[in-house]
C-alpha positions as CSV (number, residue, x, y, z in Angstrom):
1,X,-35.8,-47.1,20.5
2,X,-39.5,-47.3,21.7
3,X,-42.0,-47.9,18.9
4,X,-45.3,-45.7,18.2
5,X,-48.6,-46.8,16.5
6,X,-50.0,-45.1,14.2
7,X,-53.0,-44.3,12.7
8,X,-53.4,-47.8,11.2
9,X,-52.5,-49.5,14.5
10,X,-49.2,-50.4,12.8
11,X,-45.9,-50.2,15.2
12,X,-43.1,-47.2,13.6
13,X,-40.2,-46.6,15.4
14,X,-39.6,-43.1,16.8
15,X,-37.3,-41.1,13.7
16,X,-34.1,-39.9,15.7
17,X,-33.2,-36.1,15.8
18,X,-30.8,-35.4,12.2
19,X,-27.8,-34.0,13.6
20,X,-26.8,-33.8,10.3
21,X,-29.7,-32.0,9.1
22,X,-29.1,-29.3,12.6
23,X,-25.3,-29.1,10.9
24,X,-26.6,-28.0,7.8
25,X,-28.9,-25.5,8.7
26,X,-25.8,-24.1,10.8
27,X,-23.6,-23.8,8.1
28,X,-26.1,-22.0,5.9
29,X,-26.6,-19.6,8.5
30,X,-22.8,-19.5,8.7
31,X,-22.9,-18.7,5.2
32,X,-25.4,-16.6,5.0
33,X,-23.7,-14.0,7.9
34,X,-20.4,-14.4,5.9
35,X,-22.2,-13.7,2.7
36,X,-24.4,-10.3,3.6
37,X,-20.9,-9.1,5.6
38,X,-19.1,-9.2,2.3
39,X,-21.8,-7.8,0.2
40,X,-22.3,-5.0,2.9
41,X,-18.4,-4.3,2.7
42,X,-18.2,-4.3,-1.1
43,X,-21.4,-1.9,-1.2
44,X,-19.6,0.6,1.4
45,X,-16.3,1.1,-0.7
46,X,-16.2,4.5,-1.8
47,X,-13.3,3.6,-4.2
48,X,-14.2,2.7,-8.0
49,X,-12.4,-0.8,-8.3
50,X,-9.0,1.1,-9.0
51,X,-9.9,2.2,-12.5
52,X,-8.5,5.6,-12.0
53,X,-5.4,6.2,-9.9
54,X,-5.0,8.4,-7.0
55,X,-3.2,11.7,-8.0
56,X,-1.1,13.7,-4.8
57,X,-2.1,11.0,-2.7
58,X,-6.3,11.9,-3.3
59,X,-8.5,9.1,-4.5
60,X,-11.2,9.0,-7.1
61,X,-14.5,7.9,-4.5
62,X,-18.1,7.6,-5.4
63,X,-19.2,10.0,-3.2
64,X,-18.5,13.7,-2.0
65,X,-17.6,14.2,1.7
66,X,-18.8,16.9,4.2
67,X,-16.0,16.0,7.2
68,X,-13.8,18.8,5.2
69,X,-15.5,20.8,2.7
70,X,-14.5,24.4,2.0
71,X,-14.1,26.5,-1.1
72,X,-11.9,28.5,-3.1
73,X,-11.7,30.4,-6.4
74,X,-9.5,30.3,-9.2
75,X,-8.6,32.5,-11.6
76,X,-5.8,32.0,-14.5
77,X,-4.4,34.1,-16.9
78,X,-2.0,33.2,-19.9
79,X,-0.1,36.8,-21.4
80,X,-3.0,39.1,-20.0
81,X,-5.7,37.2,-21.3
82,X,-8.5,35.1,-18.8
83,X,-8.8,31.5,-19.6
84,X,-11.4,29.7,-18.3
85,X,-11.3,27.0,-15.6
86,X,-13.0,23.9,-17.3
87,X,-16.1,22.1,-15.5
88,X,-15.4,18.2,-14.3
89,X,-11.9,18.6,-13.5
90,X,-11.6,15.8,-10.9
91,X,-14.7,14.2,-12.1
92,X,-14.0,11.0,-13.8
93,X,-17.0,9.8,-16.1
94,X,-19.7,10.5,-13.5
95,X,-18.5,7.3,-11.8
96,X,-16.0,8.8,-9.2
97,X,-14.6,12.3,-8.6
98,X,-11.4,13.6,-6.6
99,X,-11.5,15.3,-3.6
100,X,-10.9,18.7,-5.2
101,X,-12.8,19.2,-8.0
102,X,-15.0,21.5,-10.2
103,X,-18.4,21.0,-11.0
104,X,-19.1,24.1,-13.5
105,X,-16.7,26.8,-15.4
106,X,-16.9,29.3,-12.6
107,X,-13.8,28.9,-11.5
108,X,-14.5,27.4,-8.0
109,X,-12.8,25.1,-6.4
110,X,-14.6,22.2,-4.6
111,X,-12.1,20.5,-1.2
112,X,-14.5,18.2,0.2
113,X,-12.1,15.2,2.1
114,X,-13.7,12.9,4.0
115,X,-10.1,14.0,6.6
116,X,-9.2,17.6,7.8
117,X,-6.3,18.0,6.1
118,X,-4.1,21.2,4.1
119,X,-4.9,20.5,0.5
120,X,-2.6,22.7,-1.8
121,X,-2.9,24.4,-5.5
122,X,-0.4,22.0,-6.7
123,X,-2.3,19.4,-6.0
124,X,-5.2,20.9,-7.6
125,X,-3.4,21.6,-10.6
126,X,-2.3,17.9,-10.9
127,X,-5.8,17.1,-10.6
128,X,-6.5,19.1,-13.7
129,X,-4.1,18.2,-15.7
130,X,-5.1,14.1,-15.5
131,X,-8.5,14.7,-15.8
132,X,-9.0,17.6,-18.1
133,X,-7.5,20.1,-20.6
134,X,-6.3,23.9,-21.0
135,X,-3.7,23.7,-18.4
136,X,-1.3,26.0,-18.7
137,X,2.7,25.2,-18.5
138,X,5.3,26.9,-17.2
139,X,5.3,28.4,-13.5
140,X,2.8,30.9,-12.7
141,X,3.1,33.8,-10.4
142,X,0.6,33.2,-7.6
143,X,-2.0,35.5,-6.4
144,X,-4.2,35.1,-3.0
145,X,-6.7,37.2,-1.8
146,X,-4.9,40.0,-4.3
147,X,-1.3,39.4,-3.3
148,X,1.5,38.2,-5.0
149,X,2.7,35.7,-2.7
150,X,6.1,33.9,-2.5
151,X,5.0,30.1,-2.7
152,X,5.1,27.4,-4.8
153,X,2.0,25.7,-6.0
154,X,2.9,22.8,-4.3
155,X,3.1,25.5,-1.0
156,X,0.2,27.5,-2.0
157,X,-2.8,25.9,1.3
158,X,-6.3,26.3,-0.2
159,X,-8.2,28.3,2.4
160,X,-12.1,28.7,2.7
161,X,-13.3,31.7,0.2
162,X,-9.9,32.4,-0.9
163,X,-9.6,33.8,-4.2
164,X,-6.3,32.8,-6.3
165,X,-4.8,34.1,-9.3
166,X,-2.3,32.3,-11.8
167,X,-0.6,34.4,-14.0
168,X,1.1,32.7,-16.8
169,X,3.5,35.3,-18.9
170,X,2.5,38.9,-19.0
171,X,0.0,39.6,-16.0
172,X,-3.2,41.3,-16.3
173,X,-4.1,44.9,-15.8
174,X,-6.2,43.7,-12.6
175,X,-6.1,41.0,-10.5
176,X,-8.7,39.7,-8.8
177,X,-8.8,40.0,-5.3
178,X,-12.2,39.0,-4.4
179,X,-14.7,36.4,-5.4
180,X,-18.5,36.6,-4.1
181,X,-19.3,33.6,-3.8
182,X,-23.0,31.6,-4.0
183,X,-25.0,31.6,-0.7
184,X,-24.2,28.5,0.9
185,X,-20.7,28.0,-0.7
């Protein structure tokens, strides 16, 4: 190793390159890459850390989707009488809500998936009964668009701006076959 003088006139010899200190600095940047990927992946889980269970296959996320969003309104009647549709069905402590959901008591029906897919009543009304109360029992006779139709809940599709009717017991005088619903919706 050659030898430098310095300032004093004293002779030092020449401090070899750390190839330690070049490991270091590559594992902390190692480190550092590994780190920010897992705090980027743990940020972009929609999922609430599996505190509340999927219902019908539909998770409870921490955000709303726009890849398939439509809605529908519900109407349900127990022996003749309206009942109202509670708000935050689906909505789970304002931490995480399902992909069908309400947000207020009018009786809409929020399907926003972050996948095209068919989403049914029943599933709906499995959402509503873990989340919320007032559900009716028994099996309903099902109404769309005014019509008595032959499905199941489990076979009634939600379409865009349907309106449905569940009649519980003794129907109605009238049932809906129409909802207007908010500009926008």
């Amino acid at each position: 190793m050659a030898k430098k003088i310095n300032k004093d006139g004293e002779k030092v010899a020449d401090k070899p390159a750390s190839k330690n200190k070049n490991k270091i600095i590559a594992v902390i940047v190692i480190a550092a890459i590994i780190g920010g990927g897992a705090y980027f992946l743990h940020k972009s889980d929609n999922t609430v850390d599996k505190a509340y269970s999927a219902i019908d296959g539909i998770p409870c996320e921490t955000q709303e989707y726009s890849t398939f969003h439509i809605h529908a309104h519900l109407d349900a009647f127990v022996n003749g009488q309206h009942i109202t549709v509670p708000q935050y069905i689906g909505i789970e402590d304002n931490t995480c809500l399902y992909w069908l959901h309400t947000h207020d008591t009018s009786g809409i029906m929020h399907i926003e998936s972050p996948v095209q897919q068919n989403f049914t009543l029943g599933q709906f009304m499995d959402v509503w009964k873990s989340t919320s109360t007032g559900v009716p029992s028994g099996i309903p006779i099902i109404f769309v668009n005014g019509q008595e139709v032959s499905t199941s809940l489990d076979n009634t599709i939600l379409h865009a701006h349907d309106e449905i009717a569940i009649v519980y017991g003794q129907a109605p005088p009238n049932i809906p076959s129409f909802y207007q619903f908010p500009e926008g919706l």
